[in-house]
RODO-2510 file (C-alpha; in nm, 4 decimals, decimal comma):
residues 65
     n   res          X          Y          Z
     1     x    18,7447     7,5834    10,8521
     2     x    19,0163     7,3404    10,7000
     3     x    19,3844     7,3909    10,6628
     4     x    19,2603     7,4998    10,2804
     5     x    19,0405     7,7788    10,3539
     6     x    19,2137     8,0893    10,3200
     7     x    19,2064     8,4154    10,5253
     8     x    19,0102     8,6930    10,3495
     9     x    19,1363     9,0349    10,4620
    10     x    18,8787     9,3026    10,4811
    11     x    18,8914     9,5605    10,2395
    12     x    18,8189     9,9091    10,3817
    13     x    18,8452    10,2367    10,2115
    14     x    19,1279    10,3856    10,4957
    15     x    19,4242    10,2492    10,5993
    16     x    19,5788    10,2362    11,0106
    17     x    19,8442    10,4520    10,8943
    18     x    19,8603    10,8058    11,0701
    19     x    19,7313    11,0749    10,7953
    20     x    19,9567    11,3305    10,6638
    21     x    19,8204    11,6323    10,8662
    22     x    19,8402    11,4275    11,1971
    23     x    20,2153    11,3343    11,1156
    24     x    20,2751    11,6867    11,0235
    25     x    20,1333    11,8473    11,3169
    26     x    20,3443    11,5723    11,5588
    27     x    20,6279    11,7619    11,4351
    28     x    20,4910    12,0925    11,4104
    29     x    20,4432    12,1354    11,0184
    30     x    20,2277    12,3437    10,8941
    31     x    20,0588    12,0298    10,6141
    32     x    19,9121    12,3155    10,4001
    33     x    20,2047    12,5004    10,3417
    34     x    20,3769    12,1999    10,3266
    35     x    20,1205    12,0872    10,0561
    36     x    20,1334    12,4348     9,8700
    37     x    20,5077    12,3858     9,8651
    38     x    20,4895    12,0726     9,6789
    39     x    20,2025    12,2123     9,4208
    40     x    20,4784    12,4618     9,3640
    41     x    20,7247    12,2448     9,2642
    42     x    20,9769    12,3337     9,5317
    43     x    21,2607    12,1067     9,6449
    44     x    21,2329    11,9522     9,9909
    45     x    21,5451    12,2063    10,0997
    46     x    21,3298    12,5116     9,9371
    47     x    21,0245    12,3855    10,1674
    48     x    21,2111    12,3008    10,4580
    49     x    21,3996    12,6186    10,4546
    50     x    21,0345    12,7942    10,4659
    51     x    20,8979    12,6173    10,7392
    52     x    21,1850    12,6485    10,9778
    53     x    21,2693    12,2446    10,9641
    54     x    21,5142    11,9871    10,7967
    55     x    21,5274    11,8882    10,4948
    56     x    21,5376    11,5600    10,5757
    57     x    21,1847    11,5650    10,7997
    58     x    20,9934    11,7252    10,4563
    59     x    21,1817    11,4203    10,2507
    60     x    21,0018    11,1517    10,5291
    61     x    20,6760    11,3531    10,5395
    62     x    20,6637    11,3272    10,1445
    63     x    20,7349    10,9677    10,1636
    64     x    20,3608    10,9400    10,3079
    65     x    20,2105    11,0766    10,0431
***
């Protein structure tokens, strides 16, 4: 290979990223409440409140969706 030939990343359909319910269970979340309270169209306080946890952890955990 020559200083032209680029690097090809692979492409794969997942990412190294921890998933969602892994994250959420680190921190002891229930993911489908947590999921039911977003399909409800609560606020992060309304969810947080309801799972016993700060606001600010629900705000991170839907970052990572």
């Amino acid at each position: 290979m020559g200083e032209s030939d680029s690097f090809i990343q692979s492409r794969v359909p997942w990412s190294s990223e921890p998933i969602l319910k892994e994250m959420a269970g680190e921190v002891g979340v229930d993911v489908d409440s947590f999921i039911e309270g977003i399909k409800n169209d609560k606020i992060d306080g309304e969810i947080a409140e309801d799972l016993g946890v700060s606001e600010n952890l629900i705000y991170h955990l839907r970052d990572r969706l």
